[in-house]
C-alpha positions as a Markdown table, in Angstrom:
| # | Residue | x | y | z |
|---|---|---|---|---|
| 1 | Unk | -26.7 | -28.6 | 7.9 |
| 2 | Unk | -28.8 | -25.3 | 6.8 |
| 3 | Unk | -28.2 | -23.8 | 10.1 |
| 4 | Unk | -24.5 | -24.6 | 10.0 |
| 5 | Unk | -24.1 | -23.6 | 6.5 |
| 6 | Unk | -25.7 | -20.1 | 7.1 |
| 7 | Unk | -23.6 | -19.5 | 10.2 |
| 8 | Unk | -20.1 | -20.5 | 8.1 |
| 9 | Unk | -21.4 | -18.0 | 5.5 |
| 10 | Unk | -22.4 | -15.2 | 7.9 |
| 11 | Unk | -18.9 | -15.4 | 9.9 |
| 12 | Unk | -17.0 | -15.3 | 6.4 |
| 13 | Unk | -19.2 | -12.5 | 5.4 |
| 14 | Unk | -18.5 | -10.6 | 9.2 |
| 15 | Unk | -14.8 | -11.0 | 8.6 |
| 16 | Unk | -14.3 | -9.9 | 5.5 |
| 17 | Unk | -16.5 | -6.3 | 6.0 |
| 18 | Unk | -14.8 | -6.0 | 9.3 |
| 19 | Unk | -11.4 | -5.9 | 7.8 |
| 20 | Unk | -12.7 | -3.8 | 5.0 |
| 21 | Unk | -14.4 | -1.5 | 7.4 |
| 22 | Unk | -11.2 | -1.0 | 10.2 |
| 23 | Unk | -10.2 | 1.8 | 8.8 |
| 24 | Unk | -13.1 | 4.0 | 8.8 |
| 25 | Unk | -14.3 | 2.4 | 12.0 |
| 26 | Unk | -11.3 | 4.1 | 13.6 |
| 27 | Unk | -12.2 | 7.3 | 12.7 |
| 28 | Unk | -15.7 | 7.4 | 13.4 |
| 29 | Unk | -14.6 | 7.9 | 16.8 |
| 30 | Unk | -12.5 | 11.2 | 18.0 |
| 31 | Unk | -9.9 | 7.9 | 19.4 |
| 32 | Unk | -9.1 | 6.2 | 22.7 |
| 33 | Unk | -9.7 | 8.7 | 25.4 |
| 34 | Unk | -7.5 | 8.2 | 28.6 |
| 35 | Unk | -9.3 | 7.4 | 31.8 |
| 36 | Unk | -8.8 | 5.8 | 35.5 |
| 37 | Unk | -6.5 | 2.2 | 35.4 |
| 38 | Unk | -5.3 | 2.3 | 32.1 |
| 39 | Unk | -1.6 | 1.8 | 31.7 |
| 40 | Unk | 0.3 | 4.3 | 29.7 |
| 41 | Unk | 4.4 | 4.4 | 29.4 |
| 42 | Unk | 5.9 | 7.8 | 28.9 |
| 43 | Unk | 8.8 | 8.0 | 27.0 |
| 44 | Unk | 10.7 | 11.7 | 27.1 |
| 45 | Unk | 13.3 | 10.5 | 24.3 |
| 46 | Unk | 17.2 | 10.6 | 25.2 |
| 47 | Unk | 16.1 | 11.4 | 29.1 |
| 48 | Unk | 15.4 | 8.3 | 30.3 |
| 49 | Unk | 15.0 | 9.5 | 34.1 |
| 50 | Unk | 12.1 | 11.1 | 33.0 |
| 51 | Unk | 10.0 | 8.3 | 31.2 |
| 52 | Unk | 7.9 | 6.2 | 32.7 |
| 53 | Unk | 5.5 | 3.6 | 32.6 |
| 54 | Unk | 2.4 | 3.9 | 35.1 |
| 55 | Unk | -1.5 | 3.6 | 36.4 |
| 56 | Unk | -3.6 | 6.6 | 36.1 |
| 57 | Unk | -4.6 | 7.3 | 39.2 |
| 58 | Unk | -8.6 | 7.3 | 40.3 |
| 59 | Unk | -8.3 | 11.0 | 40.7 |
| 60 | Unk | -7.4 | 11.4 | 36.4 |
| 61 | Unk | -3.9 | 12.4 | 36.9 |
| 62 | Unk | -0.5 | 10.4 | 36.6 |
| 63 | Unk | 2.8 | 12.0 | 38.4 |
| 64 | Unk | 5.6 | 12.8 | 36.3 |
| 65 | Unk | 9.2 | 13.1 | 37.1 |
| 66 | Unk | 10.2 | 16.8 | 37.7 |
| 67 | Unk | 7.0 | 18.5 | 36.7 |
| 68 | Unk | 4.5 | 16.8 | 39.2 |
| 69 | Unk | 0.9 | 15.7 | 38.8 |
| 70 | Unk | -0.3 | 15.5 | 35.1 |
| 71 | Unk | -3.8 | 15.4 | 34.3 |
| 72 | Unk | -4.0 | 12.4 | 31.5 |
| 73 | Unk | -7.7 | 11.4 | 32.0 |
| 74 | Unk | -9.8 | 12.9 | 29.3 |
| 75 | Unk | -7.5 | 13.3 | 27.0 |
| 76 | Unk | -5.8 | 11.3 | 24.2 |
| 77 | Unk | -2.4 | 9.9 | 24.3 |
| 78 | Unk | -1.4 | 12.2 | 21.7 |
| 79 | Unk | -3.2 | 15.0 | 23.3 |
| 80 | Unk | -1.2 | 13.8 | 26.5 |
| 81 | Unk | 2.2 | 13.9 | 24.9 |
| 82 | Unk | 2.0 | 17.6 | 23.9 |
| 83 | Unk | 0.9 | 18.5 | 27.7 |
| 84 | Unk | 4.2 | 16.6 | 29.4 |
| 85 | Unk | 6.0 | 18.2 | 26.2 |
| 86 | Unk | 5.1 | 21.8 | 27.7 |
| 87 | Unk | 4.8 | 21.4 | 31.0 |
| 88 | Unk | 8.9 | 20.3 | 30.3 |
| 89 | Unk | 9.7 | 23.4 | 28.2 |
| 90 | Unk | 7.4 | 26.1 | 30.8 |
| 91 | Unk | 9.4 | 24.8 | 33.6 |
| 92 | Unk | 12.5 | 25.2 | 32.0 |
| 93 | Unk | 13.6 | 21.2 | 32.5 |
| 94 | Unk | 14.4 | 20.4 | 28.7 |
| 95 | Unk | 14.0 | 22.9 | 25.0 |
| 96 | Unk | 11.5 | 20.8 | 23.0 |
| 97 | Unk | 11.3 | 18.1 | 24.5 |
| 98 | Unk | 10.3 | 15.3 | 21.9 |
| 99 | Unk | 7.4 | 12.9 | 23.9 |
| 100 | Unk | 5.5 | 10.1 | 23.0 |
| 101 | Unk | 2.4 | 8.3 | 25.2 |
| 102 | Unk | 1.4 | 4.5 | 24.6 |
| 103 | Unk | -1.5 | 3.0 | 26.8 |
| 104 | Unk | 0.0 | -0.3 | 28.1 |
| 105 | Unk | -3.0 | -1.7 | 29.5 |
| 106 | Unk | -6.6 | -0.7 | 28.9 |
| 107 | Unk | -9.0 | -0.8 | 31.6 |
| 108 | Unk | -11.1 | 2.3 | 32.1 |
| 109 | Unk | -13.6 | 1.8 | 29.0 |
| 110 | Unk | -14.6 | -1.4 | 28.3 |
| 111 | Unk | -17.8 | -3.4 | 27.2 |
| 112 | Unk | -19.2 | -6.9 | 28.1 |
| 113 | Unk | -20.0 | -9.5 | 25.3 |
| 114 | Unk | -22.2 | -12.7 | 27.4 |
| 115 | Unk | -24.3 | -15.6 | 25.9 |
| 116 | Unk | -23.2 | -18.0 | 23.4 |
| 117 | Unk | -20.2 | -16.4 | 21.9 |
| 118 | Unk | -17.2 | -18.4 | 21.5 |
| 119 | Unk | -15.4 | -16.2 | 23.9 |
| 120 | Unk | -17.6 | -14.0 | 26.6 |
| 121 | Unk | -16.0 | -11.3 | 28.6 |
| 122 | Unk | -14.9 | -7.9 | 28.6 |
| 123 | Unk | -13.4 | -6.6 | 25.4 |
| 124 | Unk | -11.2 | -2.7 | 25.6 |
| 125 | Unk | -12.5 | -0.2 | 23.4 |
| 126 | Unk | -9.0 | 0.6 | 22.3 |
| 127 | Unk | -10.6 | 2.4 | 19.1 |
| 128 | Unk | -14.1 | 2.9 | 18.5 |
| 129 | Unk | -16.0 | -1.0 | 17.8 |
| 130 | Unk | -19.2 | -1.6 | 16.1 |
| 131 | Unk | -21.6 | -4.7 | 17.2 |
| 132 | Unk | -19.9 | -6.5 | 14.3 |
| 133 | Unk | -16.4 | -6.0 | 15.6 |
| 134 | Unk | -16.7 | -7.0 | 19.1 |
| 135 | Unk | -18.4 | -9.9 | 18.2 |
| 136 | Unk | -15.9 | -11.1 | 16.4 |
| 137 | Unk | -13.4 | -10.3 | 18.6 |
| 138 | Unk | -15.2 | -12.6 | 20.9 |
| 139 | Unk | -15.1 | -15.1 | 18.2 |
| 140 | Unk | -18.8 | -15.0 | 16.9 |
| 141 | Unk | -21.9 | -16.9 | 17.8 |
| 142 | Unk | -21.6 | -20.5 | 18.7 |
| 143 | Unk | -23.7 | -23.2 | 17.2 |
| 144 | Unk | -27.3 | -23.2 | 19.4 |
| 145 | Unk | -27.4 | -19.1 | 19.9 |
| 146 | Unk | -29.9 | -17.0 | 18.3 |
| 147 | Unk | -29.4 | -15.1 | 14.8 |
| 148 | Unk | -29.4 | -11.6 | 17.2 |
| 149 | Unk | -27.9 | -9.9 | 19.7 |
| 150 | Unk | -29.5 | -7.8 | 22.0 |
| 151 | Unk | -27.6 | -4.7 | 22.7 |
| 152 | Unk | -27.7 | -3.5 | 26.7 |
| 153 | Unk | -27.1 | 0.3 | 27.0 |
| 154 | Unk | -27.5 | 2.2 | 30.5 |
| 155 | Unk | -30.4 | 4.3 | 30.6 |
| 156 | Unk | -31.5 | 3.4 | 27.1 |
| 157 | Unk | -34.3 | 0.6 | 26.2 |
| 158 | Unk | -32.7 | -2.8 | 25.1 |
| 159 | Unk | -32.3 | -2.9 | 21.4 |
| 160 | Unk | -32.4 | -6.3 | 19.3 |
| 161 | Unk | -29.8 | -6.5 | 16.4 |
| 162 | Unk | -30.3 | -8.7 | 13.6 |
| 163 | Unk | -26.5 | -10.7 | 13.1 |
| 164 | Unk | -27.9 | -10.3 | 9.2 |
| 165 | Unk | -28.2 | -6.7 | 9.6 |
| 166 | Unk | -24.9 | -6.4 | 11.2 |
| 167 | Unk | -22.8 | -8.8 | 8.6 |
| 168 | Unk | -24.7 | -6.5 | 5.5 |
| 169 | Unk | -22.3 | -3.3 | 6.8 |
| 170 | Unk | -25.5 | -1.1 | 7.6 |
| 171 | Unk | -24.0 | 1.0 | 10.2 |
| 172 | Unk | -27.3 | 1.6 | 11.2 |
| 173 | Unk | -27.9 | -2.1 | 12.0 |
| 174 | Unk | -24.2 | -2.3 | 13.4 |
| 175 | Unk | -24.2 | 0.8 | 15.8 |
| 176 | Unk | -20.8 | 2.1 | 17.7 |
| 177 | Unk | -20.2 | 1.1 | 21.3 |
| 178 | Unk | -19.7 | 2.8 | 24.1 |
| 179 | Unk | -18.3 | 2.0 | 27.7 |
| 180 | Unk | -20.4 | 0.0 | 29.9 |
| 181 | Unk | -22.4 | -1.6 | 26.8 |
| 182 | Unk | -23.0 | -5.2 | 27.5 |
| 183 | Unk | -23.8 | -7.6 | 23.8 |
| 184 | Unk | -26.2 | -10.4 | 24.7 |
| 185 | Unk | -26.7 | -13.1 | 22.3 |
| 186 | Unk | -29.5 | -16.1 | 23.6 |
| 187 | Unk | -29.9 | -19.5 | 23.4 |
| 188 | Unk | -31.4 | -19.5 | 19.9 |
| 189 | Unk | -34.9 | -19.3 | 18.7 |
| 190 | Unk | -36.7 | -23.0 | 18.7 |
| 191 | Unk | -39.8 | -24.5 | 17.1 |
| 192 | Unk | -40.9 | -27.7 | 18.0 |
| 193 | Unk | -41.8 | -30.8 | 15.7 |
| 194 | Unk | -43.5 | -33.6 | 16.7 |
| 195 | Unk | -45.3 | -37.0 | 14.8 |
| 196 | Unk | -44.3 | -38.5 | 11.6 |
| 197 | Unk | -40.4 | -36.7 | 11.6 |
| 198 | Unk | -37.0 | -39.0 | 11.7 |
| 199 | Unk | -36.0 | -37.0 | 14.5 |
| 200 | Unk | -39.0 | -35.2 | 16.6 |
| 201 | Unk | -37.8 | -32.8 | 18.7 |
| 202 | Unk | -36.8 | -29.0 | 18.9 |
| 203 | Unk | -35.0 | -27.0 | 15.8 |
| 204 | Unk | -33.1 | -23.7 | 15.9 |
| 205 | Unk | -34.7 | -21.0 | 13.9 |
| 206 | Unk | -32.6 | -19.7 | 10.8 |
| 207 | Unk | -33.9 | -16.5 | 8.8 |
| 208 | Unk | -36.9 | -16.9 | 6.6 |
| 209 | Unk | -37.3 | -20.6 | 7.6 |
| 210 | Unk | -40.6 | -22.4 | 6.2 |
| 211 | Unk | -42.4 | -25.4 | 7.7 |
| 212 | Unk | -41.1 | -27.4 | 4.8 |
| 213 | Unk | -37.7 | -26.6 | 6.1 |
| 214 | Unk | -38.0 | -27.6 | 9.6 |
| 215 | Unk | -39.0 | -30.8 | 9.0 |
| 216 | Unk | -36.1 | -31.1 | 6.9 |
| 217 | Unk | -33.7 | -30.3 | 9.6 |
| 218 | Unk | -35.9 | -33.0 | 11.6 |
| 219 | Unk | -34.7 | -35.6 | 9.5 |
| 220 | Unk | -37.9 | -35.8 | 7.0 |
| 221 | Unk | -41.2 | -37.4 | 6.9 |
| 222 | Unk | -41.6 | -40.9 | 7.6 |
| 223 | Unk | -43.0 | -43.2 | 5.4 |
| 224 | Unk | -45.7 | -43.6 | 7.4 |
| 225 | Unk | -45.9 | -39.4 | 7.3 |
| 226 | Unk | -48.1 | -37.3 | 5.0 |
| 227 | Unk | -46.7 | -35.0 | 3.2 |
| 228 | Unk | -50.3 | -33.0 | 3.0 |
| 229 | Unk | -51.4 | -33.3 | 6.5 |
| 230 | Unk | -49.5 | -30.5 | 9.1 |
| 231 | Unk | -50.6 | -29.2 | 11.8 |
| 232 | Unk | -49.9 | -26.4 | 13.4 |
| 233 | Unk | -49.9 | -25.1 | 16.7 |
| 234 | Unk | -49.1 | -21.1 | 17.1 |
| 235 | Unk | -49.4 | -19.5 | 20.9 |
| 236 | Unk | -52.5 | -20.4 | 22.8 |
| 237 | Unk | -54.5 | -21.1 | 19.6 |
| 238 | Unk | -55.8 | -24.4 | 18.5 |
| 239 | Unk | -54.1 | -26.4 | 16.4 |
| 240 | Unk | -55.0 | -25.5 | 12.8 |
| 241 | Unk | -53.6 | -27.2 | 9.3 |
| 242 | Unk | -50.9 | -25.2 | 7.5 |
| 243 | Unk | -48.7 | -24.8 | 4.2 |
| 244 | Unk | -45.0 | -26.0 | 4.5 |
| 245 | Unk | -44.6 | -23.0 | 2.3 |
| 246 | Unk | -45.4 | -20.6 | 5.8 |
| 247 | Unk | -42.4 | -19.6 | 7.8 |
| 248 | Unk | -42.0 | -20.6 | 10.9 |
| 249 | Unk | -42.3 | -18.4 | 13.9 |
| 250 | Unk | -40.5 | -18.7 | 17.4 |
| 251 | Unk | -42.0 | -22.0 | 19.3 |
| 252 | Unk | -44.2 | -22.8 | 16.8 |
| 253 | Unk | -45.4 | -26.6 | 17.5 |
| 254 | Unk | -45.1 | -28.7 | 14.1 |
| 255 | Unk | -47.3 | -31.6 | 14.0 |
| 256 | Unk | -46.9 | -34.3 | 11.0 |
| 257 | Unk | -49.4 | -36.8 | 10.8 |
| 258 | Unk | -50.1 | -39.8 | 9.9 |
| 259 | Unk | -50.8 | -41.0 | 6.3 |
| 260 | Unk | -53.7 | -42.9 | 5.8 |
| 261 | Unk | -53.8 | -46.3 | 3.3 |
């Protein structure tokens, strides 16, 4: 029930910054920059013969009636529109031409989002995206994945981000992506609890969980259980006797014994 709880209270959390933050995400970023395979339509308004709707080509340009090859790749769509605009008026086709450029179809910057997400694939950077926002555009972190993400950037070491870090608005924590970034989230973090529990077995790490906890989300002590004798088994050390007050680290063995009458 905590793990649920703290998940239902993260994703609120994540939605409401994201919507607060769109705005100022978008400009982070100098915008959508036009490459190979996307899909832009070209409208020359009141000249309908020369609008169109097509595929850049892998070379970076598109070709336009009457004027020829375009280069669109590496530039906006707004940048775009004012290049058709004067190639039109230098080669004497139309007297300022009014244009406008909308990308159809995004395809030539793009990142991957894997793991337990409610939706894995590949989401278009149609704007600039934080962490935050792709996640949720891949509909957040399903019950059994961990409480980070590990971010997966060409040439750059693997960096871990914390989904409380992220959910906070620390853009920091919540970094802006870039093409070819993958967003990893794993199975989650388990520790294992064995002996005098309700339910022995693994639980799923939540922040700042104690020993006291875990047993909790193992159903509880027994009533043949103590309450003062846990063990605890850390690594490839022996097993020792603990607090329930100590939190819990990453497949940690829990060990509740017996009580003796």
């Amino acid at each position: 029930m905590m793990k649920a709880l703290w998940r239902g209270l993260a994703l609120l959390l994540a939605m409401a910054l994201a919507a607060t933050a769109a705005p100022a995400a978008a400009q982070d970023g100098e915008g959508y920059v036009l490459g190979p395979d996307d899909v832009i339509q070209v409208v020359v308004y009141g000249q309908a013969d020369a609008s169109i709707t097509t595929r850049i080509k892998s070379d970076g340009t598109i070709v336009m009636p009457l004027i020829g090859a375009v280069r669109a790749a590496g530039q906006t769509n707004i940048a775009l529109a004012r290049t058709v605009a004067t190639q039109f008026t230098k080669g004497g086709f139309y007297k300022d031409p009014i244009v406008n450029v909308e990308v159809t179809g995004y395809a030539s910057k793009t990142v991957n989002v894997a793991g337990k997400v409610t939706a894995p694939g590949i989401v278009a950077l149609d704007r600039p995206y934080r962490a935050l926002d792709v996640l949720l555009k891949a509909g957040w972190i399903r019950d059994g994945g961990a409480t980070y993400v590990y971010l997966r950037r060409a040439g750059v070491a693997e960096t871990r981000l914390d989904t409380e870090g992220l959910v906070r608005g620390d853009d920091a924590a919540n970094p802006l992506l870039r093409a070819g970034d993958t967003l990893f989230v794993p199975d989650a973090d388990l520790v294992f609890i064995s002996g005098q529990v309700a339910r022995p077995g693994s639980v799923a790490v939540t922040p700042g969980m104690t020993i006291r906890q875990a047993i909790a989300m193992a159903g509880g002590i027994t009533a043949t259980g103590s309450q003062g004798k846990v063990g605890l088994v850390r690594g490839n050390a022996r097993e020792t006797d603990t607090e329930p007050t100590q939190a819990v680290q990453k497949n940690d063995v829990i060990i509740v014994k017996e009580r003796l009458f």
